[in-house]
N, C-alpha and C positions, 0 to 999 in steps of 0.2 A: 960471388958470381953476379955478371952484370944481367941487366932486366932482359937483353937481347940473346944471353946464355939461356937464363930461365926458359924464354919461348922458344929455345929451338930443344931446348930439354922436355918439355911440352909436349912439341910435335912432334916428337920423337915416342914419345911417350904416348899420346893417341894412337901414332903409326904401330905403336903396338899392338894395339889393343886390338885395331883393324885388323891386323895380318891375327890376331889368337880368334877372328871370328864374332868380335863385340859390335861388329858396327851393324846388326840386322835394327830394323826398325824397333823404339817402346812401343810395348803394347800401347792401345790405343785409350785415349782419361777420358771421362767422363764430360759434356761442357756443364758451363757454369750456372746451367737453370737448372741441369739434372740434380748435380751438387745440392743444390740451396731446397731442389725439392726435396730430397731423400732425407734433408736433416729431420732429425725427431729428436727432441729435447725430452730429457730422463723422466720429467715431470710429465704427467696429465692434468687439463686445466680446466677446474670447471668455472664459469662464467654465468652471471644472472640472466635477465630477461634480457639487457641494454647490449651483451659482451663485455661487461665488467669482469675481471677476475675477481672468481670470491675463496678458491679456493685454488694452491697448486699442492699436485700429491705426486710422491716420489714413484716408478714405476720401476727405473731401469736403475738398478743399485751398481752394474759394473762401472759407471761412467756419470759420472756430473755434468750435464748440459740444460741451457734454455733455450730460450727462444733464440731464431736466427738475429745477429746485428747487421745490420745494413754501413755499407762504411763510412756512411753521413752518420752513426748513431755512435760513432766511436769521438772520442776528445780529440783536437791537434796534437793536445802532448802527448799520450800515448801512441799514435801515430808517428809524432816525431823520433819519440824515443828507440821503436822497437825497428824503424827503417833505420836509424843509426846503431841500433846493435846488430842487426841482421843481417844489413844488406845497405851498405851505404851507395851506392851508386843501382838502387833499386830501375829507379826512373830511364835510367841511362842505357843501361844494356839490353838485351834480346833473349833475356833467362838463363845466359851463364855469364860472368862477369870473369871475362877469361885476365884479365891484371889480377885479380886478388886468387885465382886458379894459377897463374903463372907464382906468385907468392908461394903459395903452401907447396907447388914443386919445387921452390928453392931450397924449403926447408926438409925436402927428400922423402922420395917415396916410399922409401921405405920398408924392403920386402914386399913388394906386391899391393902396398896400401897408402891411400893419399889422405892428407891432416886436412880438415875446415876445405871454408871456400863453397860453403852452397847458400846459393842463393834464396830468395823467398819461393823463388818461381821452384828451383828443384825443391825446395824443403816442402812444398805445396803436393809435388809431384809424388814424393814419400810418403804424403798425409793418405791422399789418394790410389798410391798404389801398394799392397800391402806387400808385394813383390820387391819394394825398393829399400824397406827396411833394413836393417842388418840385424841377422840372428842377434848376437850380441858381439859386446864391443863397438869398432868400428864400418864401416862398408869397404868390401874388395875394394879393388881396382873395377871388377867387372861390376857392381852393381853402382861404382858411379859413373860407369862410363852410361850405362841404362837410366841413372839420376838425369845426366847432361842432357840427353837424347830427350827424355820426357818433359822438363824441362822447355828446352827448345820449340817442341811440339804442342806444348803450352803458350807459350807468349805467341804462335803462331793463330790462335783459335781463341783466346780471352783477351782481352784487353786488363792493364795495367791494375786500374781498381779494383776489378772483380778478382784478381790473384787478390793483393792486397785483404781484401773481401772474406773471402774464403780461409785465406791462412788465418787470419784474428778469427775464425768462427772455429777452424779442425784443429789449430795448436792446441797441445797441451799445458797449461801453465804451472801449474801443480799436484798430486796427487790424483786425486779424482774430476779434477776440474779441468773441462774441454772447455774453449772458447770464449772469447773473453769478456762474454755476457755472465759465466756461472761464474768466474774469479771475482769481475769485478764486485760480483753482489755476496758472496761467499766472505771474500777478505776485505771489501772497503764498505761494503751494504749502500752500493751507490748502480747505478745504470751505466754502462762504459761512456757513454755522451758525458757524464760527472766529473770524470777521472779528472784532480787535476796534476801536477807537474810532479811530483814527488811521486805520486799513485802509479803513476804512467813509466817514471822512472822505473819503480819497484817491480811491476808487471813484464815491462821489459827486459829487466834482469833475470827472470824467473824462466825464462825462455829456453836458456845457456844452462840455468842450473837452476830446475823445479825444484828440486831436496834441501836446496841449502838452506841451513839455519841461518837465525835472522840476520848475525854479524856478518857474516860471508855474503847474505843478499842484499845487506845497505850498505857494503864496500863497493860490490859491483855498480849498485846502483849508483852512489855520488862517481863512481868515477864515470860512469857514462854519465852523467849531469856535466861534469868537465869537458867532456868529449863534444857537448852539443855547444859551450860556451856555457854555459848557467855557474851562479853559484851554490851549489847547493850547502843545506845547509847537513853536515855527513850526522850528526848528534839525532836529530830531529830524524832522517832515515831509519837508523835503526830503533828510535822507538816505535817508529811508524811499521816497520817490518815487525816489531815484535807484535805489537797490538794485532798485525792482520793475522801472521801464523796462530795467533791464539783465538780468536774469532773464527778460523775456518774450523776449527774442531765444532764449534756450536752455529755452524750455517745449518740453517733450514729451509725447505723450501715455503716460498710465501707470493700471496698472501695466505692468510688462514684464518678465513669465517665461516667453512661449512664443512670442516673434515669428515662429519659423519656421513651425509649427505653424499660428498665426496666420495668415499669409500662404495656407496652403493653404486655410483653412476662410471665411474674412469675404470678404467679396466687396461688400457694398454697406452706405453710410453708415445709421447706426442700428440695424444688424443684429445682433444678440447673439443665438450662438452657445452653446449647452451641450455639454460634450466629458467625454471619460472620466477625463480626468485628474485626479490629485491634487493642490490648490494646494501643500500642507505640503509632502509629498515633493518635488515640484516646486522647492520652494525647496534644501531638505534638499541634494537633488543638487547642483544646480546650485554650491550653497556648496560642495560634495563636491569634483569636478569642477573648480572653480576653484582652492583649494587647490592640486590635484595638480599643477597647469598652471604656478602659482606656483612650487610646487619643483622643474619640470622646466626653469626657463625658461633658466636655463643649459648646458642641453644642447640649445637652439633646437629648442622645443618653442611652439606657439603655440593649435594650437586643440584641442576636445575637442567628444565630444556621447557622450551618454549614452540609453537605450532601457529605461524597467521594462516590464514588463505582467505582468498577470493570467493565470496558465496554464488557468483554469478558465474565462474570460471572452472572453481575449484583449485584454481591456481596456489599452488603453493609459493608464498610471498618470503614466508620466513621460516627457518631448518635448525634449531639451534640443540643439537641431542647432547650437548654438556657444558653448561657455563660456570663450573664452578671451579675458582684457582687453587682450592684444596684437595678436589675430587682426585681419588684414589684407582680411580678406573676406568677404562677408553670405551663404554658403554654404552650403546645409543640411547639418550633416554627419551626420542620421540617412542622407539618402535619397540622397548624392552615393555614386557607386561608387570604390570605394577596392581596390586589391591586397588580397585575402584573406589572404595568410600560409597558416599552418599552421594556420587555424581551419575547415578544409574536409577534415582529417583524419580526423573520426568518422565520416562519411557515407563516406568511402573503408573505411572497417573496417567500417562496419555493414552495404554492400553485401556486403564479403566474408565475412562470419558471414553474414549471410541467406542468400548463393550456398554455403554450406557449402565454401568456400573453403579457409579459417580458423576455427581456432577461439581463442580467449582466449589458447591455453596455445601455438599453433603457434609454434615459432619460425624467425624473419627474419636472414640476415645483414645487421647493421650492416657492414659492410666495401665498401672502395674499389672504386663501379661509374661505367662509361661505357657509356652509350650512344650509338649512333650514329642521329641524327634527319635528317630531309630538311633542314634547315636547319641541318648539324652536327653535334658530339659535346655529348653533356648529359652532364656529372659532377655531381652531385648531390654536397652536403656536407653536415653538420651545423650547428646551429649554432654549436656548442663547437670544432667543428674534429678531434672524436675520433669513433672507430669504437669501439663497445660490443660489436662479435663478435657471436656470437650471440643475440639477444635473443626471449622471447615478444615476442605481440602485445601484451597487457595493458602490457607494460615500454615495446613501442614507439609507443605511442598516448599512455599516460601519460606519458612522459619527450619526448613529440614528439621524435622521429628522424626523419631525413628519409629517410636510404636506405630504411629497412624500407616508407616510407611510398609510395616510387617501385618500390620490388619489387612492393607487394601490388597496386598499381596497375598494375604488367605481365601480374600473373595475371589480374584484372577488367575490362582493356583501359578503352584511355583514353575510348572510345565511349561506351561503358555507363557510365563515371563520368560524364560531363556529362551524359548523360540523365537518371541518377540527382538531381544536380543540381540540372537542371532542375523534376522532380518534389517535390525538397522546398522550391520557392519561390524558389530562382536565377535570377530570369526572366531577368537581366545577359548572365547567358554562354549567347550566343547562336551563338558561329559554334561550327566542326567539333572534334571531338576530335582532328583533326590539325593544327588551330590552335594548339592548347593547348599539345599534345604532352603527355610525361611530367613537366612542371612544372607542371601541371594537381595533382597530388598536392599539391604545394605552396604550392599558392594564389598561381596566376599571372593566374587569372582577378579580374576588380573583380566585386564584389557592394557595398550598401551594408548599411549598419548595420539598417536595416530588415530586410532578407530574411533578417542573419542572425539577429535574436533571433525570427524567425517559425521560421526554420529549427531551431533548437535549441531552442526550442518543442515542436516536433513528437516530438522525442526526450523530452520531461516527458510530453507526454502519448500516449506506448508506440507509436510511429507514426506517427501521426494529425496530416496536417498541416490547421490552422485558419486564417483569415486572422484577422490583428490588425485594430482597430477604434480610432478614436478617437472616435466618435458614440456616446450611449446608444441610440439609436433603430435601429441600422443590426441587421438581424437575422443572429445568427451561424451560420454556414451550417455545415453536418453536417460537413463537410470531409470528404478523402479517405485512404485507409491508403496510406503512402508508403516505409515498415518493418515488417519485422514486429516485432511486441512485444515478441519474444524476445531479438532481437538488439537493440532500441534500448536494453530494460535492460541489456544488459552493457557496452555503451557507455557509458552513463549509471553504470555500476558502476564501469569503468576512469578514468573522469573525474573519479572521486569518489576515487580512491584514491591516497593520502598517499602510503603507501609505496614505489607502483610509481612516482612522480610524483618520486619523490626519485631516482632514477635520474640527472638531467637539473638538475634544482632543489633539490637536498638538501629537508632533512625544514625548515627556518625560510624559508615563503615565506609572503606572502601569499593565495595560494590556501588556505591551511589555515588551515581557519575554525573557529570552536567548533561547528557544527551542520553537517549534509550539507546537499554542495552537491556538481554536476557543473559543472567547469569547463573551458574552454581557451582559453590565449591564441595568440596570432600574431603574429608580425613580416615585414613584406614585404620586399622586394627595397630596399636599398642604404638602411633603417631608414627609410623614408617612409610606414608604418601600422605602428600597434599597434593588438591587439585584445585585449581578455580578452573573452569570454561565456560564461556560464556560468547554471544553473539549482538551482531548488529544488523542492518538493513546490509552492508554491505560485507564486511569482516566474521570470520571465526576464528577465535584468540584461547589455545589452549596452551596452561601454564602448567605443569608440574615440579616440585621441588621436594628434596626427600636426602635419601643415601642408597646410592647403590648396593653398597653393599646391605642393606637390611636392617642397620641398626636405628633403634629410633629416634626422633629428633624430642626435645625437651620444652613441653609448653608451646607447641606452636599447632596452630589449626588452619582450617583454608581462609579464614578472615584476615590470620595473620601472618599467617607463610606464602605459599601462590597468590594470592586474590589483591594487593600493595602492587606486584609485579605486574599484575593481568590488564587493573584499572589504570597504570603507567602506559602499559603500549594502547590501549584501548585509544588514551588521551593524543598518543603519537599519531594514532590512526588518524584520528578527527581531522578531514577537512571540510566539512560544514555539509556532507551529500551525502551523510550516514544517520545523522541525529534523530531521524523518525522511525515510530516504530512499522512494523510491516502493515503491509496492506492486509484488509479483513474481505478473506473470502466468503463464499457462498457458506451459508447452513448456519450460520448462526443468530442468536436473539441478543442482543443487550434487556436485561431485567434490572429494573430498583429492588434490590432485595432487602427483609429485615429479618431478624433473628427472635421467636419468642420462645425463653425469655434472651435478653439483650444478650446473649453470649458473645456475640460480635459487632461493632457499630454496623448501622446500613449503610448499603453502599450499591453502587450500580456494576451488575456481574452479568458476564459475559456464561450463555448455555447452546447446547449443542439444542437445534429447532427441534423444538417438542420434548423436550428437558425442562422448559423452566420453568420457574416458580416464581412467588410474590414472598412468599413467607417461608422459614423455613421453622416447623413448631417442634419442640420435644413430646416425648408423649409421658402421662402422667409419670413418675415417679412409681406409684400407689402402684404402675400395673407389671412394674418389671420385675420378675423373680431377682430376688436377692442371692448373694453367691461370694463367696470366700474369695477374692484378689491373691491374697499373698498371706501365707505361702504355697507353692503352687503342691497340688497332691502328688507324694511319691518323692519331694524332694528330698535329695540328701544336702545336710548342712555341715561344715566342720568350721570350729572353732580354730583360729587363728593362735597358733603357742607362741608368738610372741609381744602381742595385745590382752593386757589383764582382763580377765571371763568378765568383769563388772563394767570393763569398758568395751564392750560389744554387744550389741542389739541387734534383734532379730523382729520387719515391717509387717503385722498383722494386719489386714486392711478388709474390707469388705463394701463391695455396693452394690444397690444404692444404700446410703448410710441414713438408715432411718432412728427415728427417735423412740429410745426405749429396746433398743437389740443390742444385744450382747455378746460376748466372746467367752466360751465354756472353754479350758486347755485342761484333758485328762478328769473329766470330770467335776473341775472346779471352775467356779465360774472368776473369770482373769479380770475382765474389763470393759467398758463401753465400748461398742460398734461403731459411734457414730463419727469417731476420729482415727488417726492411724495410730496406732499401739507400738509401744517399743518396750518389747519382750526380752528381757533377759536371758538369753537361751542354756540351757543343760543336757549334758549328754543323756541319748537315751532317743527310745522310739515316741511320738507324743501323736496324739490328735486332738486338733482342734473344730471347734463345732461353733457355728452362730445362731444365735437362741433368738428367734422373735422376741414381741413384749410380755408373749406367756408365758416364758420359757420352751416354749416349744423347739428343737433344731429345725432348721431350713436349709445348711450345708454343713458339710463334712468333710476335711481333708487328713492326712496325716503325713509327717513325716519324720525323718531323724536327724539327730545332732550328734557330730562325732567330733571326740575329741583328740587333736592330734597332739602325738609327742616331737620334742625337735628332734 
């Protein structure tokens, strides 16, 4: 049939359609800024302080889409390619290209149905009208006569580009992949501006046939390379097709440095978010952070999160709630509550400076205490396993002792510490001070990461607790005085101080930094949290590292687990406008103090006005009632069945240890008073008695030793 048969087959054919009723006007399309507004990409995207993307997160699962492409942001060859698979006389016609429509009538209608022949402009019109689609198979007659019409009425209202424009953005290329921003980055992990000549190829072939396997896609594709003149190379094609089909199964959406973060803020598909954080830092850490996790991992160490902010802001700079590549769990670890430790020790010293309790220079026995609790005996340890005697506060804050830390918490009552607490942003620990008990001092209670860099926040800036923020827009509220100013500086003084720190840590740790800083670490119950946090003039840098799920890590503490990571970003921080320590308010005295006898070198200490002192003297020995340490009255003992009875001792101790007093056990007199006794223990009920120099008793305890079987 000649080309002049086909068009009058055509018109003939049109004239049909008219007379069955098809020639009413398409409905009416949308223009091309409505288009480009309504798009929303599957992702929501949260973005730092700058609009850096730090995070995109999946929202709409029926359909994979990005960001809009503009058609400057598309490659030449993909362009090339897809106008010559598509619609080769794109440029030329007025949205139907009635020669290549005269064509596919030659090849006959076919019961009521016409083959090929849509142009970009109708196939645009189809994207756009869900009316124009065909149920399945292929389109009537009647809905391509409504294709043409819409079409038409399109190149009449867009200009050339913006079809162009819009089709590369609502095609489908693959599976879940809309527009050829999510393909390009899905199957080539490149931006469509990338694409080059093979990629462009390949995309364009996917057009005709998204399903096909890879051979069938790099057939079509080298033969449309022929088509444009190229030589491609066909070999190279389908490995390149297979390489992307296997990549799209593990596309994800990216970047991704703050999924947790993320998850809290994005809520609906196309949604970009702007947040306080720092994208650099942000990375900085997280590489920080990872690292450390790496060299812990043999002592089953798995996850980490990290917390900067702004102390003058509150800004949250940095969000990292999991950096670990073996973590077993999608867990926040800023916001999960975790056992405290000993990071819950400054706010038990800064209530008791504020209550005029204590002062910096007052000193605590370090030495062997039991108490007796509703639920038992609490002996409290160190974590070295040694007693320091008598120690100031300064020494026992700074070296974290734990007796001194469960004495000063007898005198401030356990009450008033969790209130306190509670006021610097612990909203966690919620039940009674007789819940807690006196391991409350030691960070029995779960707080998360969050609460504590808002908490230790509050001590940078002289009391004054502020909420953190991760929004620029969220307005920062006055906050309220939670310390007084006096007392958080000397906290903030003792935390900073080397010397006193070396007590516990010797003087080569990582907390000692080239520039002031107040730091403290913690370790929880049976090494299941680490903590370091700690501050600067400008920065609060809180680090945790642990396992999710609860198990514990092996030989690591807050010097050697968190506190390596803490003192790293600390050092990122550093641009030379943080290195001093805080300014000293109102109410305080600086004193030269000395110790009689020498207990501690002199030194110049900082006191809350009308606290200080020159001297700080013990009082005789001769006038203190003497008294049984250990073991404590009432306790029960048991012997350990898998440790030989002869390799097991049980710490007699008593003070003050004077000269000439004695240990009487059941009548018989055991051994000298004046050192620690290592007792042999035997089952059975026993009491022991300490004899002055006359034999006289002056305490009395008893307790038992039980012996268990395996």
């Amino acid at each position: 049939m000649s080309f002049t048969a086909a068009s009058g087959r055509l018109q003939c054919w049109l004239l049909s359609l008219t007379l069955l009723g098809f020639s009413a006007a398409a409905s009416s399309l949308p223009d091309f800024q409505a288009v480009k507004q309504g798009w929303r990409p599957s992702d929501a995207t949260l973005l730092d302080r700058s609009g850096e993307p730090l995070q995109a997160q999946r929202m709409d699962f029926s359909v994979r889409r990005l960001a809009w492409t503009p058609l400057s942001g598309v490659s030449q060859a993909l362009r090339q390619a897809v106008v010559s698979a598509e619609d080769r006389r794109f440029y030329q016609h007025r949205g139907v290209d009635w020669r290549a429509l005269a064509s596919a009538v030659l090849g006959g209608a076919g019961e009521g149905r016409l083959r090929g022949a849509s142009t970009l402009s109708m196939q645009l019109a189809s994207l756009l009208d869900p009316a124009l689609r065909p149920a399945s198979g292929r389109r009537s007659l009647a809905q391509k006569w409504r294709q043409i019409q819409a079409a038409l009425e399109l190149e009449q209202r867009w200009g050339k580009d913006q079809i162009f424009e819009a089709y590369l953005n609502l095609a489908g290329f693959r599976g879940e992949l809309q527009g050829v921003a999510a393909a390009s980055a899905a199957l080539f992990a490149t931006h469509p501006s990338g694409l080059g000549p093979d990629q462009g190829l390949l995309l364009a072939a996917m057009l005709r046939a998204p399903n096909a396997a890879a051979p069938a896609l790099a057939r079509r594709a080298c033969a449309l390379g022929h088509a444009l003149g190229q030589s491609p190379d066909c070999a190279a094609l389908t490995q390149k097709a297979a390489g992307a089909l296997e990549r799209e199964a593990l596309a994800a959406p990216s970047p991704h440095l703050a999924p947790h973060l993320a998850r809290r803020l994005l809520r609906e598909p196309g949604q970009s978010v702007q947040s306080t954080m720092d994208g650099g830092l942000q990375r900085r850490v997280l590489q920080i952070l990872r690292g450390q996790l790496q060299g812990l991992a043999n002592s089953n160490v798995r996850d980490g999160a990290a917390l900067v902010v702004d102390n003058a802001t509150g800004d949250v700079l940095v969000y990292v709630g999991s950096a670990g590549s073996a973590s077993r769990s999608q867990v926040d670890g800023v916001r999960a509550p975790r056992q405290a430790g000993s990071t819950l020790k400054p706010f038990l010293y800064g209530l008791a400076l504020e209550k005029r309790y204590l002062t910096a220079a007052s000193l605590l026995d370090d030495a062997p205490l039991n108490l007796k609790t509703a639920s038992g005996l609490y002996i409290p340890q160190n974590y070295d396993r040694e007693f320091k005697g008598l120690v100031s506060v300064r020494s026992a804050l700074a070296g974290s002792l734990n007796i001194p830390a469960v004495r000063t918490l007898m005198l401030v009552g356990v009450e008033r510490f969790r209130e306190r607490l509670r006021e610097h942003g612990y909203a966690g620990i919620q039940r009674s001070g007789e819940y807690y008990g006196y391991s409350l001092a030691l960070g029995s209670a779960e707080v998360s990461l969050w609460e504590q860099v808002q908490a230790y926040r509050s001590l940078a800036l002289e009391g004054m607790l502020r909420p953190l923020r991760v929004l620029p827009d969220e307005a920062e509220e006055p906050g309220r005085r939670v310390l007084d100013p006096a007392a958080a500086y000397i906290i903030a003084d003792i935390l900073a101080d080397r010397s006193s720190r070396a007590l516990t840590f010797g003087l080569a740790n990582p907390l000692a930094g080239r520039f002031w800083a107040a730091v403290k670490t913690g370790t929880s119950k049976d090494m299941r949290d680490n903590w370091c946090i700690g501050f600067n003039r400008r920065y609060t840098v809180g680090v945790w590292v642990g396992n999710f799920e609860g198990d514990s890590m092996r030989e690591v503490s807050g010097v050697s687990g968190a506190a390596p990571a803490w003192a790293e970003i600390m050092a990122a921080l550093d641009d030379g406008a943080a290195g001093e320590g805080p300014a000293i308010p109102d109410g305080l005295q600086r004193q030269v103090l000395r110790f009689e006898p020498a207990l501690e070198p002199p030194r110049q200490e900082w006191f809350l006005a009308g606290t200080e002192t020159a001297t700080v003297r013990l009082t005789d020995p001769a006038t203190r009632r003497a008294r049984i340490e250990a073991p404590a009255d009432g306790v029960l003992i048991a012997l350990d069945p898998d440790i030989p009875v002869e390799h097991q001792a049980l710490l007699l101790s008593a003070s003050p240890r004077r000269p000439g007093w004695s240990f009487q056990l059941d009548g018989q007199r055991l051994a000298d008073a004046q050192a620690v006794f290592k007792w042999q223990p035997r089952p059975g009920a026993h009491t022991l008695e300490l004899l002055d120099d006359g034999g006289k008793p002056q305490d009395q305890v008893r307790f038992t030793v039980r012996a268990l079987t395996r």
